[in-house]
C-alpha positions as CSV (number, residue, x, y, z in Angstrom):
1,X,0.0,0.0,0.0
2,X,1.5,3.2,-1.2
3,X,0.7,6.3,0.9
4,X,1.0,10.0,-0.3
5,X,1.5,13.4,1.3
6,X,-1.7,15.7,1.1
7,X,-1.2,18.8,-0.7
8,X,-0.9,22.2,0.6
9,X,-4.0,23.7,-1.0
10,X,-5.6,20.2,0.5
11,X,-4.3,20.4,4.2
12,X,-5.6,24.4,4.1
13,X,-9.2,23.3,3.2
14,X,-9.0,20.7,5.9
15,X,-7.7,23.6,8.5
16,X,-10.4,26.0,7.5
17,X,-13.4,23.5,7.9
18,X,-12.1,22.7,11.7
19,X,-14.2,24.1,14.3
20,X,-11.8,25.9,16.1
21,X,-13.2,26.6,19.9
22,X,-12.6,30.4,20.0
23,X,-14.8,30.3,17.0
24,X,-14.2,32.5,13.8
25,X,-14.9,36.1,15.2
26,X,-12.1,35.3,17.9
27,X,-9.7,38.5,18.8
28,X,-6.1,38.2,17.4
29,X,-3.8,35.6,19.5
30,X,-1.4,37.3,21.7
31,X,2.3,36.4,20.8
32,X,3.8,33.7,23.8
33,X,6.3,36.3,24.9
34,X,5.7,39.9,24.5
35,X,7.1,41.8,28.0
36,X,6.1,45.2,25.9
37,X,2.4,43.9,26.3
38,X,2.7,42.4,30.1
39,X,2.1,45.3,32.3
40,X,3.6,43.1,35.4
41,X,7.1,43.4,33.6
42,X,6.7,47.0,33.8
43,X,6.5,46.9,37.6
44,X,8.7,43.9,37.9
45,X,11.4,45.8,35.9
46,X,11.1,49.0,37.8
47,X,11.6,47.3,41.0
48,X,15.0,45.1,39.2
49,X,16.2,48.5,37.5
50,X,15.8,50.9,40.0
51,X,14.7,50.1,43.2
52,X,16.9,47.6,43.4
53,X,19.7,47.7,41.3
54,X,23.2,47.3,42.7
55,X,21.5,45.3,45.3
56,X,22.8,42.2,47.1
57,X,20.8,40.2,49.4
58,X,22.6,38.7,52.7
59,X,20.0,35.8,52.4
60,X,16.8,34.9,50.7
61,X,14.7,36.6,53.5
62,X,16.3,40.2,53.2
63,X,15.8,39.9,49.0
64,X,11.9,38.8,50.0
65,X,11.7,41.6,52.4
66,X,13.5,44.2,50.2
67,X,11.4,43.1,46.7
68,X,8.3,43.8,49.1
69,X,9.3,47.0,50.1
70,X,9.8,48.0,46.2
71,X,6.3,46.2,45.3
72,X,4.6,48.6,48.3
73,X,6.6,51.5,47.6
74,X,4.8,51.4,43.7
75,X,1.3,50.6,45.3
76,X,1.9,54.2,47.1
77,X,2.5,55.8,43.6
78,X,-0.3,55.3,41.1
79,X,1.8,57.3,38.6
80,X,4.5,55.0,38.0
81,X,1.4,52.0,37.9
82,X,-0.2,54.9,35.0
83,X,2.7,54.7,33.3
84,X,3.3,51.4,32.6
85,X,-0.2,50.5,31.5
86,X,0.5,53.7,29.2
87,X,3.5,52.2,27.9
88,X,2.0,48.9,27.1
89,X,-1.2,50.4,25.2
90,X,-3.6,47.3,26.3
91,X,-6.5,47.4,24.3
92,X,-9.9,48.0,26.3
């Protein structure tokens, strides 16, 4: 029994007549990895770049303790929070 490859223009008509789950009127697919888009890498690289660059931890505990410093010190300014989801452009 010989078997053959489909076609392109044969595996595209098979593809199109799936029922994909999102359904046809789906939004555009995010990219897997996009940081411009993630608005946590904006705070997460605020806190690594500035808050606390040049920093070194005596132990695990003083890093936890210092990274939630940085996280509360953003809560306390909305601005820098403004700016990153400015940066990032989400679509609402």
């Amino acid at each position: 029994m010989e078997l053959s490859v489909p076609s392109l223009a044969d595996q595209t008509c098979a593809l199109s007549a799936y029922p994909w789950p999102w359904g046809p009127d789906a939004p555009p697919r995010a990219p897997a990895y996009a940081p411009e888009l993630n608005l946590v890498e904006h705070v997460w690289n605020h806190s690594k770049y500035s808050d606390l660059a040049n920093f070194i931890p005596h132990d695990i505990d003083h890093l936890r303790n210092e990274l939630a410093n940085s996280m509360r010190e953003q809560r306390n300014h909305p601005h820098l929070l403004r700016s990153s989801i400015e940066y990032a452009e989400p679509e609402l």
